[in-house]
TIPA-271358 format. One record per residue (C-alpha): x, y, z; residue in three letters. Coordinates in steps of 0.25 Angstrom, whole numbers, plus 5000, padded with zeros to 4 digits. Layout:
! residues N
XYZALA/...
END
This chain:
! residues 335
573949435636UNK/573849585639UNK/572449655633UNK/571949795634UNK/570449805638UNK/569649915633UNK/568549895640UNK/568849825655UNK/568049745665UNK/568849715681UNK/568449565683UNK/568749515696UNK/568949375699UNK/568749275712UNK/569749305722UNK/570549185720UNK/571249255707UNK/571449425712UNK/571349475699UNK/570449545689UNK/570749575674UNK/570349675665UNK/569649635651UNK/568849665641UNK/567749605636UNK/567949585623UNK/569349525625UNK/569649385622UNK/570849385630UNK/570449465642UNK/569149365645UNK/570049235642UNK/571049295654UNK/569649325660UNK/569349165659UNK/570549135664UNK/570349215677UNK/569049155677UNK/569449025679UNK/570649045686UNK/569749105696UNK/568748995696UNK/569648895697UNK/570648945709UNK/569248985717UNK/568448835715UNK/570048785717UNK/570148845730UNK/568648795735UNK/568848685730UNK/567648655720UNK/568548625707UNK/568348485709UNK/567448445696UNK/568048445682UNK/566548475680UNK/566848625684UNK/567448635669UNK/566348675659UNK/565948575647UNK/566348605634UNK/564848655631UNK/565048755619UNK/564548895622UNK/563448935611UNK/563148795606UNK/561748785603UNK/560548675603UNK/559048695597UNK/557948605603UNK/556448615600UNK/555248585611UNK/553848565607UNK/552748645616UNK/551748535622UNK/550748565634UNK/551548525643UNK/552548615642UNK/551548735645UNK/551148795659UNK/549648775655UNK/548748705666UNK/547348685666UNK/547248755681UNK/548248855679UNK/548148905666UNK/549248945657UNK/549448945643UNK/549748825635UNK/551248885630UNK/552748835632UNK/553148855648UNK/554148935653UNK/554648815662UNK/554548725651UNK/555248805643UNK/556548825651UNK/556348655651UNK/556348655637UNK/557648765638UNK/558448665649UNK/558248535641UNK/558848585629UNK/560148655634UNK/560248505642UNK/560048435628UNK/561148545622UNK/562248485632UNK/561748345632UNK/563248315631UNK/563548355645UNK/562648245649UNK/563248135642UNK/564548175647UNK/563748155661UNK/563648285666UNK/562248345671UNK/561548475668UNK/560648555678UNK/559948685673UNK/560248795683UNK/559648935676UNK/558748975666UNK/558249125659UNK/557349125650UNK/556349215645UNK/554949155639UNK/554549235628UNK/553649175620UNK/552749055622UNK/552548935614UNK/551148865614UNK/550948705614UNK/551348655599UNK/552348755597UNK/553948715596UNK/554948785605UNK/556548785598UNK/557548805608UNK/558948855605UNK/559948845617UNK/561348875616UNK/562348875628UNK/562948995632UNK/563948995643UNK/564548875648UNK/565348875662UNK/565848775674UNK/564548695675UNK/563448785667UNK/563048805654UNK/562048935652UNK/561248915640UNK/560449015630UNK/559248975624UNK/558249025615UNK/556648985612UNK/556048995600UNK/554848945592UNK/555048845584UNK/553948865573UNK/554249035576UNK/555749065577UNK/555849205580UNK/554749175592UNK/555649175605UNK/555249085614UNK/556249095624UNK/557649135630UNK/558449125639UNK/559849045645UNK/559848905653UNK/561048875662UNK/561348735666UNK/562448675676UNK/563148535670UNK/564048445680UNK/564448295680UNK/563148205684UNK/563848155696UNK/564048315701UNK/562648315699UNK/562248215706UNK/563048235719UNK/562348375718UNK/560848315719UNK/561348225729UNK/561648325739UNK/560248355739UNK/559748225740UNK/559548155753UNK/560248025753UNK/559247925757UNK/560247835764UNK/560347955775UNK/558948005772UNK/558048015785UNK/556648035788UNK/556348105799UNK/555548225803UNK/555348365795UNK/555548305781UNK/554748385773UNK/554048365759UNK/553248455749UNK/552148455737UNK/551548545731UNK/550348525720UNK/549648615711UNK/547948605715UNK/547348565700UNK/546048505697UNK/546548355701UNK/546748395714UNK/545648475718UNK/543948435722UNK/542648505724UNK/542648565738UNK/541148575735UNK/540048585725UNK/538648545720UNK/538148515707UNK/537548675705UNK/539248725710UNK/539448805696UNK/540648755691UNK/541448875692UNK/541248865707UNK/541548705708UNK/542848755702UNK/543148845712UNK/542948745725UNK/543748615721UNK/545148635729UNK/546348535732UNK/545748395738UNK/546248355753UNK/546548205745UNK/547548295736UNK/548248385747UNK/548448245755UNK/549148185742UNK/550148305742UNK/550448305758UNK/550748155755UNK/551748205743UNK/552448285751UNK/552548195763UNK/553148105754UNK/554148215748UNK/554548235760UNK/555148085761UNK/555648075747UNK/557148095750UNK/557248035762UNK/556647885763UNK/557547755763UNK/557547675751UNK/556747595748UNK/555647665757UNK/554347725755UNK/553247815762UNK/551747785763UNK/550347865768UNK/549847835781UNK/549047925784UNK/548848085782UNK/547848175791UNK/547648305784UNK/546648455784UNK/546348495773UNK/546348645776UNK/546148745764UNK/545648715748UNK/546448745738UNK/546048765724UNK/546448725711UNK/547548815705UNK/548548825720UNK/549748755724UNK/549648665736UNK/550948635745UNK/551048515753UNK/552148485763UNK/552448385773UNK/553248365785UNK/553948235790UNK/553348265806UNK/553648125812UNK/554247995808UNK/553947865817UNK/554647745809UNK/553747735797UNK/552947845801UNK/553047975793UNK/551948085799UNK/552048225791UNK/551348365791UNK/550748395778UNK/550248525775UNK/549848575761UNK/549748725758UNK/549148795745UNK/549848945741UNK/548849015752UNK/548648915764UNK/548848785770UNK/547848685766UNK/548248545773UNK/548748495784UNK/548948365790UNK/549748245792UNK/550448135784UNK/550747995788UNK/551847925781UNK/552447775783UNK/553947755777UNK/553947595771UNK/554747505761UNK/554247535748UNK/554347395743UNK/553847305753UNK/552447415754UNK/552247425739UNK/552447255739UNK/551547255750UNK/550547355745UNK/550547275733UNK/550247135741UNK/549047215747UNK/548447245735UNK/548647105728UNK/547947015739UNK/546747145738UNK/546547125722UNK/
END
């Protein structure tokens, strides 16, 4: 139909359709013909690349504005309070926006009985108030927008025992597709492991918080003050080995045949540098050679101001049944 805008906006569209329209945006009819054009464009542009090949590119019927209310109970562990680093013993910002993510899946549970998948993909939220241990945390998420694959929600945080506290707010957007799409996505990432190959310059990673299970007395007598014992216990050389083996064997993860295994031969390392409680230490490991069996890396480990070991790790690649059944034999005839 023919309208007069009073007030106008020039919207171009892609270059499959050479048009634009003028509308107000107030109008009911102009932003329908505005839709239209929309997806006319869309459609003509994915039509002509080629990517309108899924009836999962047509949005669900997820009604816009329907709302859930969930309710979560604040325990220790959802705070970022540790012994070592301090904090405060209150709701965490990162367990918050978990608590947000699992109720706006449990508000389209439905998709996932119709066997489509949900990934979250965005988050906003602003933290406003805390909520210590005990305390009850009411959610209200309501969805918002809903397009070709996304759902934006809204959500609002409140105390449950204190209504007008606000908690939190914010939006959540989560992308939905068919389980199979899903799973062919993941598997381009994957190494296939009937094509996997171990060979030289595979690289693996760990990284480990230093906290008082990991750490010894570099030296003390019985009249050290406490306060001064405190101050010289740093990582152990046995703990910084355990962490280069971890990430030799990351390093492997993806690429050994089935059915096979590594095992520890041998590891020749220098302990280089303390580091104390409270730091993060980095360890990596680089396939150097393989020889049949044999796996030799470089391990080195790193803290956030130096590097602090450095060495060598010997692995042996072996069937993992018949060295468990034959590690198990061993001990038998010992007992």
């Amino acid at each position: 139909e023919k309208f007069t805008p009073n007030t106008s906006q020039k919207i171009k569209h892609s270059p499959q359709i050479h048009t634009a329209i003028y509308f107000h945006k107030y109008s009911f009819q102009s932003q329908c013909l505005l839709g239209i054009f929309e997806n006319l464009s869309v459609t003509m542009a994915e039509t002509k690349l080629g990517k309108r090949k899924s009836t999962t590119d047509i949005a669900l019927p997820v009604p816009i504005g329907v709302t859930s209310f969930h309710e979560h109970r604040v325990v220790e562990a959802d705070t970022a309070y540790t012994q070592h680093t301090g904090g405060v013993r209150t709701l965490s910002t990162a367990k918050l926006s978990q608590i947000v993510e699992d109720a706006c899946v449990q508000s389209i549970a439905h998709l996932l009985e119709e066997g489509y998948g949900t990934a979250g993909c965005a988050v906003n939220m602003r933290h406003r108030a805390p909520m210590a241990v005990g305390t009850t945390v009411q959610l209200e998420v309501s969805v918002k927008t809903v397009r070709r694959k996304q759902i934006t929600f809204e959500f609002q945080a409140v105390d449950a025992e204190e209504q007008t506290k606000l908690v939190a707010i914010g939006t959540h957007q989560r992308v939905y597709m068919k389980v199979e799409e899903m799973a062919a996505s993941l598997r381009k990432k994957r190494v296939d492991p009937r094509s996997a190959e171990i060979k030289e310059g595979l690289e693996g990673m760990s990284v480990h918080y230093v906290d008082e299970r990991d750490v010894g007395s570099i030296a003390s007598t019985p009249s050290t003050p406490k306060d001064d014992f405190e101050g010289v216990q740093a990582v152990t050389t046995s703990t910084l080995m355990t962490w280069a083996e971890e990430a030799a064997i990351a390093a492997l993860e993806e690429y050994l045949p089935p059915g096979k295994t590594t095992v520890g031969g041998e590891t020749s390392v220098c302990h280089m540098k303390p580091t104390p409680k409270g730091m993060t230490v980095t360890c990596t490991a680089k396939l150097r050679e393989v020889n049949g069996k044999k796996l030799l890396f470089d391990v080195t480990g790193e803290d956030r101001q130096e590097k602090v070991l450095q060495g060598t790790h010997l692995r042996f690649l072996v069937d993992k049944e018949v060295f468990e059944s034959s590690a198990q034999r061993g001990s038998t005839s010992g007992m």
